[in-house]
N, CA, C and O of each residue as an XYZ file, in Angstrom:
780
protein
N      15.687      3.237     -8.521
C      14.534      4.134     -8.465
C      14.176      4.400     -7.006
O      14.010      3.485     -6.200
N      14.076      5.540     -6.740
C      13.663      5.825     -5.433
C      12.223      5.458     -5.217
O      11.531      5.456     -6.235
N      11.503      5.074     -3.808
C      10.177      4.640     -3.850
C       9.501      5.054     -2.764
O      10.307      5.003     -1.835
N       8.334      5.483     -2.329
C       8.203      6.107     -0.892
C       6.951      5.044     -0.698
O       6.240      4.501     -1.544
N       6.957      4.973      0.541
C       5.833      4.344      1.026
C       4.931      4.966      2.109
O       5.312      5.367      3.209
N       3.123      4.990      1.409
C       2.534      5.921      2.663
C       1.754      4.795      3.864
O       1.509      3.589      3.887
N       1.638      5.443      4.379
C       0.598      4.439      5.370
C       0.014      5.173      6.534
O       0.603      6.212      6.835
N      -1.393      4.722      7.498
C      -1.733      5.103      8.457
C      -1.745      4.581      9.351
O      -2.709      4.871     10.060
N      -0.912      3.671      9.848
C      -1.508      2.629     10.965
C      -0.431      2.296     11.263
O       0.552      3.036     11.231
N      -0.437      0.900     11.668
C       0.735     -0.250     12.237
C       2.258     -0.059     11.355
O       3.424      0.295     11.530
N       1.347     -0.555     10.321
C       3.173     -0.206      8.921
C       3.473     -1.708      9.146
O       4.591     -1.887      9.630
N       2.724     -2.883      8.907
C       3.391     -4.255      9.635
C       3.635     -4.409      7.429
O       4.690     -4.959      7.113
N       3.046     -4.115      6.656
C       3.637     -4.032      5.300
C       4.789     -3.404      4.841
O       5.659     -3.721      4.030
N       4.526     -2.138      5.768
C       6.219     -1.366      5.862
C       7.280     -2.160      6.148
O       8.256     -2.283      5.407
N       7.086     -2.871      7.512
C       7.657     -3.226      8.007
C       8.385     -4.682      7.045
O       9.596     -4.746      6.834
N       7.713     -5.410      6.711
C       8.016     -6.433      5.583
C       9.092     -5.970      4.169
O       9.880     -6.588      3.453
N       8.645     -4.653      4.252
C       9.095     -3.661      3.017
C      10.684     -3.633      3.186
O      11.611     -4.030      2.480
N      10.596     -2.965      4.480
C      12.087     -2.805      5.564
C      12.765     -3.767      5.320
O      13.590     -3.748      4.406
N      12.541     -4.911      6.157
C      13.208     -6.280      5.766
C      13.504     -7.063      4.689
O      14.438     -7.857      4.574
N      12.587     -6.767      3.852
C      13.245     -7.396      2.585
C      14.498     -6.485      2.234
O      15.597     -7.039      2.197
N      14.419     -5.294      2.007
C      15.202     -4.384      1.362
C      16.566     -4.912      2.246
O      17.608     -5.123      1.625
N      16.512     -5.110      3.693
C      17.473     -5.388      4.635
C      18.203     -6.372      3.672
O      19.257     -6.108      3.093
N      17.610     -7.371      3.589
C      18.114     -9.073      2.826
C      18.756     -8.647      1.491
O      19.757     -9.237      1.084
N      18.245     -7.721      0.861
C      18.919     -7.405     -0.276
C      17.583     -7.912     -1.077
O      17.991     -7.778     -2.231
N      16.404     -8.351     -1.184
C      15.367     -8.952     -1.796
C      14.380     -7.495     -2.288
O      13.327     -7.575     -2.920
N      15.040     -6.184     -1.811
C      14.399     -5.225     -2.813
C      15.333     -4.533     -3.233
O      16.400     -4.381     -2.638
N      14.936     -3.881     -4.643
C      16.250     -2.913     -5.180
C      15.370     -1.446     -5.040
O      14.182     -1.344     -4.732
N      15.987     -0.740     -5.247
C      15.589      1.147     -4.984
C      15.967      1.211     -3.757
O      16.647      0.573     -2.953
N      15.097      2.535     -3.850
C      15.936      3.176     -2.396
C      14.349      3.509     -1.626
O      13.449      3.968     -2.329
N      14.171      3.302     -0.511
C      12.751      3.918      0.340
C      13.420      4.715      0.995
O      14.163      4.625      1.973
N      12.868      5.990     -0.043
C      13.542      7.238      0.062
C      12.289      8.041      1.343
O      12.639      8.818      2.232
N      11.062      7.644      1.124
C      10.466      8.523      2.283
C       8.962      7.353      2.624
O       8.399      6.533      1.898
N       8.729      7.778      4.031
C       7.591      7.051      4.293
C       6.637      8.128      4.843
O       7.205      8.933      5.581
N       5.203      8.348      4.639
C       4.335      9.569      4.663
C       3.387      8.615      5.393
O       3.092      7.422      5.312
N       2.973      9.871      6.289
C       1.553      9.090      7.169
C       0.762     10.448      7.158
O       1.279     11.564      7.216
N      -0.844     10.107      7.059
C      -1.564     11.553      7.505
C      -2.201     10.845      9.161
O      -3.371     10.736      9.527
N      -1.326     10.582      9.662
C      -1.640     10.470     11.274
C      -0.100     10.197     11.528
O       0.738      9.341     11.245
N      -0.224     11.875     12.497
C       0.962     11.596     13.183
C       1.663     10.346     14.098
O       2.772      9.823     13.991
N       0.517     10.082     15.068
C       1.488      8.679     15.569
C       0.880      7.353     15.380
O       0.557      6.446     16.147
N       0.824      7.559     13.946
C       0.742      6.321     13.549
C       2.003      5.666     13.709
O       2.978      6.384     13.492
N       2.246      4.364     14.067
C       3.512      3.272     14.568
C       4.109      2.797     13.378
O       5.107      2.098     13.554
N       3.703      3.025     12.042
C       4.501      3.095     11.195
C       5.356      4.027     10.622
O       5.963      3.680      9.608
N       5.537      5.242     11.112
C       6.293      6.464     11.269
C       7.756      5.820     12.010
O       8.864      5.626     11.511
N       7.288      5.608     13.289
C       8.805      5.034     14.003
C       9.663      3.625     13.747
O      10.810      3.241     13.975
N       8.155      2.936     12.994
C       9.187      1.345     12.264
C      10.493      2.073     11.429
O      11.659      1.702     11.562
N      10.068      3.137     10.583
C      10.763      3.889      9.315
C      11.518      4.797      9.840
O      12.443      5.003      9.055
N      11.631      5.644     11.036
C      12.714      5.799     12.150
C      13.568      5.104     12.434
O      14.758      5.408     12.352
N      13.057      3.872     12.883
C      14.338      2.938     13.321
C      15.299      2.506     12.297
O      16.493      2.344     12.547
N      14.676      2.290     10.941
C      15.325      1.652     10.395
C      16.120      2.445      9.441
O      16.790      1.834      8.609
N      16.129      4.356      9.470
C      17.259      5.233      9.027
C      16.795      5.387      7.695
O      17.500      5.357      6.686
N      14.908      5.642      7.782
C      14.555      6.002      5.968
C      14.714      7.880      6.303
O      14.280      8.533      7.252
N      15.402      8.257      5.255
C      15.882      9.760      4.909
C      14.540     10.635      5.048
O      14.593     11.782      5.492
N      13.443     10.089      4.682
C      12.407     10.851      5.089
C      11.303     10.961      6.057
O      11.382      9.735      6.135
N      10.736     11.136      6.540
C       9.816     10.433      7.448
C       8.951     11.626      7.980
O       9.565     12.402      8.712
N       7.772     11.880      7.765
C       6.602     12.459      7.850
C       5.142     12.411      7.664
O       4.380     11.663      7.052
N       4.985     13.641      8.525
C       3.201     13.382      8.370
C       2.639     14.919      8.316
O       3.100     16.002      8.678
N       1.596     14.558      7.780
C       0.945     16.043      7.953
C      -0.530     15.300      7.801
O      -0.857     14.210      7.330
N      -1.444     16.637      8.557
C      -2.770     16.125      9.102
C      -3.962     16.792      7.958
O      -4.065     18.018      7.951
N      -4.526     16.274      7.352
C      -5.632     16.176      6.819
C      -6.253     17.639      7.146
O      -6.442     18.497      6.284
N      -6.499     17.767      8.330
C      -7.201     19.104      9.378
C      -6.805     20.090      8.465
O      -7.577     20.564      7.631
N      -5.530     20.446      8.600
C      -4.865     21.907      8.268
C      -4.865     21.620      6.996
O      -3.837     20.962      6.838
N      -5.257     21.691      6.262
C      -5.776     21.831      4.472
C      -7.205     22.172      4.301
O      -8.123     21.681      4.959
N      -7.300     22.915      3.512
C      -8.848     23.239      3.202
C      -9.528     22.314      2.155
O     -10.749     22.345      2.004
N      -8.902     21.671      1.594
C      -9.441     20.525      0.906
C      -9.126     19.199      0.287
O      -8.118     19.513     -0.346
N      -9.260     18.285      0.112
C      -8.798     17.016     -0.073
C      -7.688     16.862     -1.506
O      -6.972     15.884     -1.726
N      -7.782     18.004     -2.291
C      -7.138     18.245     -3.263
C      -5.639     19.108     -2.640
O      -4.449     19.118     -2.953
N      -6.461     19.750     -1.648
C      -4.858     20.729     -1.443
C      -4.329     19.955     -0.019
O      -3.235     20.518      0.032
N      -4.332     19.283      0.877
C      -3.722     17.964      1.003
C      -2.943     17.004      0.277
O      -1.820     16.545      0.487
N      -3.726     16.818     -0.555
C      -2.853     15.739     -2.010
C      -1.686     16.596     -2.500
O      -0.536     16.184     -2.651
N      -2.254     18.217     -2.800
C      -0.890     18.608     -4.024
C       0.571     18.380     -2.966
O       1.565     17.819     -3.427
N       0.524     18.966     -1.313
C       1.158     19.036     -0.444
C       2.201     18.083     -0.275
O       3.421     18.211     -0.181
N       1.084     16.635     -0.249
C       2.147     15.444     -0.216
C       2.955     14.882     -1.484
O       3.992     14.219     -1.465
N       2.184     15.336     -2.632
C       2.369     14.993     -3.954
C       3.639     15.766     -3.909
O       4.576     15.009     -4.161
N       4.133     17.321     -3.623
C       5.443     18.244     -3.700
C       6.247     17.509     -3.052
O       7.437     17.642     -3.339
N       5.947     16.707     -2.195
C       6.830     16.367     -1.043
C       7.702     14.738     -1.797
O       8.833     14.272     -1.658
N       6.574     14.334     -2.528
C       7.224     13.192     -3.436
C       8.080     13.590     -4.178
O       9.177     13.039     -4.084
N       7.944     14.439     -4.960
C       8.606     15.213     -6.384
C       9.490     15.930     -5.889
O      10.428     15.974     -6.685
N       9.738     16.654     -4.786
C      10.967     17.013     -4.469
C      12.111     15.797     -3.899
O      13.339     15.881     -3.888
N      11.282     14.721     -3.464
C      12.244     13.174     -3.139
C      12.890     12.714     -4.516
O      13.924     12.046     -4.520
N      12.259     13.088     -5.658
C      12.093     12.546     -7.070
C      11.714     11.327     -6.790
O      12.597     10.491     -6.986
N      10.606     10.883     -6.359
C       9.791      9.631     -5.976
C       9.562      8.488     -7.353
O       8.769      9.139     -8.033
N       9.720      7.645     -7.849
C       8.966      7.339     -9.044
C       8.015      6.075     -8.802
O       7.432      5.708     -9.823
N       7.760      5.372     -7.693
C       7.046      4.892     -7.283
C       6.533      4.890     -5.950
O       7.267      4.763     -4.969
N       4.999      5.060     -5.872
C       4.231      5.390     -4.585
C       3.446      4.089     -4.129
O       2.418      3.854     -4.764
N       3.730      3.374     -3.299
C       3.438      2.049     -2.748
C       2.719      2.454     -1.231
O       3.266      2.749     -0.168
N       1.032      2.324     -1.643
C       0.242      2.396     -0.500
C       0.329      1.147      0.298
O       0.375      0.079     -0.313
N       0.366      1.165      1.997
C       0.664      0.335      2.900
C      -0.171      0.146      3.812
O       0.375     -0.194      4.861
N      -1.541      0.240      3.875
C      -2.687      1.035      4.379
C      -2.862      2.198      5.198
O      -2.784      2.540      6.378
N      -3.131      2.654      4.077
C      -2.931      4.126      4.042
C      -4.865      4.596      3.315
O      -5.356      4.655      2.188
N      -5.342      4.807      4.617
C      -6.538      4.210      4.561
C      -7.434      6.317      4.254
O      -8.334      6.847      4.905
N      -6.568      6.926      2.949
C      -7.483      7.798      2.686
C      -7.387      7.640      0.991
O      -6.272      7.519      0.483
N      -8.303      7.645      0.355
C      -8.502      8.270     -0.472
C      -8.336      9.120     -1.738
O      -9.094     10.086     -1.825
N      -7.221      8.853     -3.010
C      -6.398      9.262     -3.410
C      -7.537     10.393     -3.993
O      -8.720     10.064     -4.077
N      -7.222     11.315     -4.260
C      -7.756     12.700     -5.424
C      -7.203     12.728     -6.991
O      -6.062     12.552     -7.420
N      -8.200     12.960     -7.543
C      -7.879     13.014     -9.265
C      -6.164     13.992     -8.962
O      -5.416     13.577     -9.846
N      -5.674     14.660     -8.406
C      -4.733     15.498     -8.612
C      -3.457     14.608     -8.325
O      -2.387     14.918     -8.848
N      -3.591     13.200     -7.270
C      -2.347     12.616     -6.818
C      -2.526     11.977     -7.729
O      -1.639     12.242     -8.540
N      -3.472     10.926     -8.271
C      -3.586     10.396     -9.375
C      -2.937     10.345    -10.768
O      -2.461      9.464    -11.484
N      -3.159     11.905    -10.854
C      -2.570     12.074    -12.194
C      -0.749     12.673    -11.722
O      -0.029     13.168    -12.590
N      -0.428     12.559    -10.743
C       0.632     13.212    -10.397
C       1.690     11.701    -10.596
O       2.893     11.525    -10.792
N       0.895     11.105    -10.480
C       2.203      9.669    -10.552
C       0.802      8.297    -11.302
O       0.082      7.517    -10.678
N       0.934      8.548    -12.857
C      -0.295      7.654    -13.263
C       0.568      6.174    -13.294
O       1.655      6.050    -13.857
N      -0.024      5.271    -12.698
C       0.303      3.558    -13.241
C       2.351      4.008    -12.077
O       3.498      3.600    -12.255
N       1.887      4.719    -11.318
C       2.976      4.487    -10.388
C       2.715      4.749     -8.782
O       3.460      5.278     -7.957
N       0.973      4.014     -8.578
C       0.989      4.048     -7.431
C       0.439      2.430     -7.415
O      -0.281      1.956     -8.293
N       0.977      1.636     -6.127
C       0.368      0.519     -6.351
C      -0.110      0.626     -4.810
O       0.473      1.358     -4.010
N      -1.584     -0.426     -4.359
C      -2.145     -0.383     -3.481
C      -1.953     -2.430     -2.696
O      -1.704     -3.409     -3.399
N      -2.054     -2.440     -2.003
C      -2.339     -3.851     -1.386
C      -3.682     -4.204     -0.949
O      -4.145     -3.300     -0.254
N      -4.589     -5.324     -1.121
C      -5.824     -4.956     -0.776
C      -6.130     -6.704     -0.301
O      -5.907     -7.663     -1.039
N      -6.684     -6.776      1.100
C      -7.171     -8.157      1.569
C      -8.367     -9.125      0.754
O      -9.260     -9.735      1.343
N      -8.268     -9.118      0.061
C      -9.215     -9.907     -1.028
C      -8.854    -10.007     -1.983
O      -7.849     -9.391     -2.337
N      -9.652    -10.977     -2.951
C      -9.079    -11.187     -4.630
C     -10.533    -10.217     -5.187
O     -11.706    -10.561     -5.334
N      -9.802     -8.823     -5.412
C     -10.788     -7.845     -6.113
C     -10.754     -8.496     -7.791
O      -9.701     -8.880     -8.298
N     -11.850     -8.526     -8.384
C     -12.680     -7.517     -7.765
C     -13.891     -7.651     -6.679
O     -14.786     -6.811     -6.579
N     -13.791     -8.811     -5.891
C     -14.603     -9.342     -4.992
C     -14.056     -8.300     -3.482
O     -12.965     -8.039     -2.975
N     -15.078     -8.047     -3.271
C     -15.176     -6.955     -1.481
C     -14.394     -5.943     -1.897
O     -13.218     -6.116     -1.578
N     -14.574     -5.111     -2.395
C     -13.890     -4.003     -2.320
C     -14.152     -3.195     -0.859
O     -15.188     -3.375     -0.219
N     -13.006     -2.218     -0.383
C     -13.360     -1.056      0.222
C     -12.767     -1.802      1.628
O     -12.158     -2.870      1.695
N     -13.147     -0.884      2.729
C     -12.245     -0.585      4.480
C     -12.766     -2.077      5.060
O     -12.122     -2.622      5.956
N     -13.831     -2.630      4.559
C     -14.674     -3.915      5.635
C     -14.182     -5.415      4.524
O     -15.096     -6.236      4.581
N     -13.177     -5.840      3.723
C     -13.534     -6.558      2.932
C     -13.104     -7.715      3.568
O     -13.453     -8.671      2.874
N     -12.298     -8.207      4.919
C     -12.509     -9.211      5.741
C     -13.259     -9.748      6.369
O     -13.255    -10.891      6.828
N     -14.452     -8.390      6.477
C     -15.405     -8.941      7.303
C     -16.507     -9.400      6.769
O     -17.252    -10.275      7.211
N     -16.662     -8.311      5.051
C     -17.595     -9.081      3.880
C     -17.281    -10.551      3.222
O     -18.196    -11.154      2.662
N     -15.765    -11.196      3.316
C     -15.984    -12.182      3.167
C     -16.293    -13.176      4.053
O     -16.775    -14.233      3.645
N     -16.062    -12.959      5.307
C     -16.731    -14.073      6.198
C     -18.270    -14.333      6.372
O     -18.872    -15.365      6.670
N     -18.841    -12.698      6.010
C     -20.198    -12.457      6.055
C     -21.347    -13.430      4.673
O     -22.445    -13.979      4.764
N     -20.374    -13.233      3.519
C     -20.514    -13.642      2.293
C     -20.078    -15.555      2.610
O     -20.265    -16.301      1.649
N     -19.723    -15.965      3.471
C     -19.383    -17.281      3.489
C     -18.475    -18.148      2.328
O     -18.699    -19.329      2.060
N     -17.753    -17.590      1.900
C     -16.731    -17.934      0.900
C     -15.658    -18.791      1.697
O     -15.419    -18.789      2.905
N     -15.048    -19.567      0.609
C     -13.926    -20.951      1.156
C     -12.801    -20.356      1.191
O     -11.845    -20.610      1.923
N     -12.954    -19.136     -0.016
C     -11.063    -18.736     -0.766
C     -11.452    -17.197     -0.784
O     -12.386    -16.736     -1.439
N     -10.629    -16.495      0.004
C     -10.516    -15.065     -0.357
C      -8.847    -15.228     -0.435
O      -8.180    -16.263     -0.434
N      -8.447    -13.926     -0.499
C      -7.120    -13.694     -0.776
C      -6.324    -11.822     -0.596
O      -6.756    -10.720     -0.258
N      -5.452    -12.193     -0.898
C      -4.879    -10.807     -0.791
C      -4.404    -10.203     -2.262
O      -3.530    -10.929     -2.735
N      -4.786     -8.896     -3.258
C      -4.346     -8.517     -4.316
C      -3.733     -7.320     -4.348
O      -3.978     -6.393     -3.575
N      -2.597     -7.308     -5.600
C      -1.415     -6.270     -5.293
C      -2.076     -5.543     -6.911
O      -2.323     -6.225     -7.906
N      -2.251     -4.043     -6.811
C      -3.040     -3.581     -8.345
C      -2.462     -2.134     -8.308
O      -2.260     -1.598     -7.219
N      -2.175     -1.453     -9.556
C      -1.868     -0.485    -10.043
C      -3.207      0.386     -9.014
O      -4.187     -0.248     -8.622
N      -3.064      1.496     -8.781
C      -4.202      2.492     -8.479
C      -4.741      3.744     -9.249
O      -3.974      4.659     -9.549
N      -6.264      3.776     -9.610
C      -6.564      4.177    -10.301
C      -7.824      5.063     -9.708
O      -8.127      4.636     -8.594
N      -8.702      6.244    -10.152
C      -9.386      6.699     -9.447
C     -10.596      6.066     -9.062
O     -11.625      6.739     -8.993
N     -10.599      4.970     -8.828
C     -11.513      3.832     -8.567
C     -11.135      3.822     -6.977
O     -10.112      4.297     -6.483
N     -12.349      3.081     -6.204
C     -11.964      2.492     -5.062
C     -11.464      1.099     -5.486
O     -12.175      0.364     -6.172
N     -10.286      0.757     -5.090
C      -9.824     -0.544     -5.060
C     -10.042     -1.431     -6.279
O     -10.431     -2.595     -6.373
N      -9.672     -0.529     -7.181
C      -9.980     -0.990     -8.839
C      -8.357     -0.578     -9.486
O      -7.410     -0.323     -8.743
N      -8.264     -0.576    -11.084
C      -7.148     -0.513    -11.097
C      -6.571     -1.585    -11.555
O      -6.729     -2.489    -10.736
N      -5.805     -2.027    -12.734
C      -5.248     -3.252    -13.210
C      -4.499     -4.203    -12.292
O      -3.498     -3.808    -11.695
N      -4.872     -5.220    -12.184
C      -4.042     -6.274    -11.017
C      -2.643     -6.720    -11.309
O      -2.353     -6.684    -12.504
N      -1.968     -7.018    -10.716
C      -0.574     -7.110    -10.865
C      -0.659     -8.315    -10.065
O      -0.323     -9.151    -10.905
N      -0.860     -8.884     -9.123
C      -0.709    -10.394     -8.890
C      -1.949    -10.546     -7.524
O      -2.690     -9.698     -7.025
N      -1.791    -11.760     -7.282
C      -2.880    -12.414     -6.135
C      -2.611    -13.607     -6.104
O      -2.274    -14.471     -6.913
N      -2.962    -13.475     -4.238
C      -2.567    -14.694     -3.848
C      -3.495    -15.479     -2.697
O      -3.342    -15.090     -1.539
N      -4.407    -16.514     -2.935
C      -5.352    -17.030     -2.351
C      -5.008    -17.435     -0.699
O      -3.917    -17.768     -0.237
N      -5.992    -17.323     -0.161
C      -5.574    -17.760      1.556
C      -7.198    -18.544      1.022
O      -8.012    -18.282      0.137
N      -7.106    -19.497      1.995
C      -7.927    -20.530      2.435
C      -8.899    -19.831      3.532
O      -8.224    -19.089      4.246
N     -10.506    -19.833      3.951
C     -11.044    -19.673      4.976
C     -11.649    -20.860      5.758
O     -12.162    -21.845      5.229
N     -11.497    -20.596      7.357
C     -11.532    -22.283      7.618
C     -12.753    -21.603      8.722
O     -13.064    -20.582      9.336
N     -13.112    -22.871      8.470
C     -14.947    -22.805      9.080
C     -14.785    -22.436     10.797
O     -15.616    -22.808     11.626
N     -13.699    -21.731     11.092
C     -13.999    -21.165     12.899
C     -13.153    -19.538     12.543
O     -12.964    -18.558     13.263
N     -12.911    -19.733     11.583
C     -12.450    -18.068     10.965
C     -13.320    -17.058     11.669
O     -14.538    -16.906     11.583
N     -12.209    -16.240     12.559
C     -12.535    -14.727     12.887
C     -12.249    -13.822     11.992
O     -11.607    -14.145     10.993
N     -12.600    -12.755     12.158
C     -11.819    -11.398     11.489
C     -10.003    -11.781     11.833
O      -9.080    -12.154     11.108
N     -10.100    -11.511     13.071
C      -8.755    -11.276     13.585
C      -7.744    -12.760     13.113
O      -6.526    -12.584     13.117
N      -8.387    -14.459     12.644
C      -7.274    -15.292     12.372
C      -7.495    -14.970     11.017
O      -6.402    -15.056     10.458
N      -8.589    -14.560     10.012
C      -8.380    -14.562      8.646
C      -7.429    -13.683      8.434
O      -6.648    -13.802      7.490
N      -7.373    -12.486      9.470
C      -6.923    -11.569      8.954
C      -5.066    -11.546      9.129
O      -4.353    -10.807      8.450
N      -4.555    -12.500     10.158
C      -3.342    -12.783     10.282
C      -3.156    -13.306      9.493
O      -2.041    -12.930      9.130
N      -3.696    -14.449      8.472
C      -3.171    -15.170      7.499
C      -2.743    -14.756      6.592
O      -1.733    -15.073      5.964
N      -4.026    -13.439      6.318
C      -4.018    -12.374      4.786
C      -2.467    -11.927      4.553
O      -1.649    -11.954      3.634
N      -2.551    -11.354      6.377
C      -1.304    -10.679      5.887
C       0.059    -11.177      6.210
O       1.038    -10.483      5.937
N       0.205    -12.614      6.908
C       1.269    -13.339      6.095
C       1.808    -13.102      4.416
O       2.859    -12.737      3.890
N       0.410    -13.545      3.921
C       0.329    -13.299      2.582
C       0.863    -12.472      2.008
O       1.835    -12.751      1.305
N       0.264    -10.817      2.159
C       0.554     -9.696      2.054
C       1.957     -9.632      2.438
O       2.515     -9.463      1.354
N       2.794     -9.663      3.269
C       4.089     -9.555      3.825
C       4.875    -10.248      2.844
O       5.969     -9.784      2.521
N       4.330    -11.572      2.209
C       5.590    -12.175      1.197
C       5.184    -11.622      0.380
O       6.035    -10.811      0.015
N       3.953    -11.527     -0.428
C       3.816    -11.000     -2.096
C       4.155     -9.362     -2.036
O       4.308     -8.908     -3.170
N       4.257     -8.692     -1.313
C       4.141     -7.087     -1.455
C       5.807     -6.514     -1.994
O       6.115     -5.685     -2.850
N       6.763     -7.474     -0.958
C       7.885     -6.870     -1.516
C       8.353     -7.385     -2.837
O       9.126     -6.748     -3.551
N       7.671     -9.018     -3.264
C       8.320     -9.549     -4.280
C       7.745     -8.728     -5.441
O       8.223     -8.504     -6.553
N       6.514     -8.316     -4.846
C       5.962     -7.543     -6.593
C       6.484     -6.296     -6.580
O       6.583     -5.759     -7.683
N       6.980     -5.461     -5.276
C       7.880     -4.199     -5.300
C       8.690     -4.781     -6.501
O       8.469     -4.752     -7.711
N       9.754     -5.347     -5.722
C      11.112     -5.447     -6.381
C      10.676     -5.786     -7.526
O      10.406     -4.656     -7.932
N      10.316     -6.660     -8.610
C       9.747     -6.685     -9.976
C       9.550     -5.803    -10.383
O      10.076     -5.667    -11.487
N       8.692     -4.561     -9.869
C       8.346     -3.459    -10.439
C       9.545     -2.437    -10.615
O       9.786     -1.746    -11.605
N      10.200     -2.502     -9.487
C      11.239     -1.786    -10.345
C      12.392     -2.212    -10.673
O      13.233     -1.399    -11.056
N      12.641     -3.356    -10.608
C      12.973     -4.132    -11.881
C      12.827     -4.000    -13.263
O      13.736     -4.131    -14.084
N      11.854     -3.780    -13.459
C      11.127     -3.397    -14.489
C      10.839     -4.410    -15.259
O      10.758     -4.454    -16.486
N      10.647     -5.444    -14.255
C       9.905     -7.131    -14.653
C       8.930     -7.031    -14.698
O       8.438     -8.054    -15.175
N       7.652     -5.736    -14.263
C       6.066     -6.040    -14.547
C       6.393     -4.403    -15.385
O       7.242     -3.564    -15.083
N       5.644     -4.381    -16.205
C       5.319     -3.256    -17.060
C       3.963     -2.359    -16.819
O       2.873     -2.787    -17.201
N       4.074     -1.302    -16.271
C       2.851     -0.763    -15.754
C       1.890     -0.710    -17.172
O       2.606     -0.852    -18.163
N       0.603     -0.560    -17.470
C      -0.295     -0.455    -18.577
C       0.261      1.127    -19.354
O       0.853      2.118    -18.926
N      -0.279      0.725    -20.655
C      -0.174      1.801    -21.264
C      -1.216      3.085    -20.897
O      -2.348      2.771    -20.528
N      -0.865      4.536    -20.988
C      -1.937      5.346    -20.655
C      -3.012      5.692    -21.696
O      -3.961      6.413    -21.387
């Protein structure tokens, strides 16, 4: 199954994505990687490493958040995409991408949702004083950061915890569970929900 991965930023999940697939520890093909920021540094991880697609287009030049979506959504469907694996990819899906790939987009998210949802949830759990947050891997749904869970995996918070060491740990975390629940999925070892 071909699989694209979007993201806006670093791509250090991409990048995990990359390497497993390297090892042979993912099956499909990462047929395209999409950013809506051009130099975002996860554009050139997916350069280096010879993915067939690699683009961006900017938010700006669309007149609306729907005709943005159909844009990138054509751009999947002409890849014949069948799974869309967000990498933080920090906009916003629209009822139109939504329904364009249902129970075939999965998201990564630094917490065990449904606890902290949304862009700050490292910094709500340190704020919230919790022992155990975690990182969760969930189907995406027109919810913020909702959506049936597919696995989670607890990190420990230790009483001199910054943003910046919780947040290296998370995504240790994130880096091993993201590709193992890829590859399962299309495997077709986790079964997306019925519609």
């Amino acid at each position: 199954m071909n699989f694209a991965v979007l993201a806006s930023g670093n791509g250090s999940n991409l990048q995990a994505i990359i390497d497993a697939k390297k090892k042979g520890r993912i099956c499909g093909d990462l047929r395209v990687v999409f950013s809506d920021k051009p130099d975002a540094p996860a554009l050139e991880r997916a350069r280096k490493a010879g993915v067939k697609v690699v683009v961006s287009l900017r938010p700006a030049d669309y007149p609306s958040r729907e005709a943005f979506d159909t844009a990138v959504v054509d751009i999947l469907v002409r890849e014949k995409i069948g799974l869309v694996v967000l990498a933080g990819f920090m906009r916003l899906l629209s009822p139109v991408f939504i329904k364009a790939f249902p129970f075939k987009i999965i998201n990564i998210h630094p917490a065990l949702l449904p606890e902290f949802k949304g862009a700050h949830a490292v910094r709500d759990a340190l704020a919230a004083g919790v022992k155990t947050t975690g990182v969760t891997v969930h189907f995406v749904d027109e919810e913020v950061d909702h959506g049936p869970i597919i696995a989670q995996v607890p990190v420990k918070v230790r009483p001199k915890d910054t943003q910046a060491t919780l947040l290296a740990r998370l995504h240790q975390a994130e880096h091993k569970l993201y590709p193992d629940v890829l590859d399962r999925l299309l495997r077709g070892k986790i079964r997306a929900p019925e519609r």
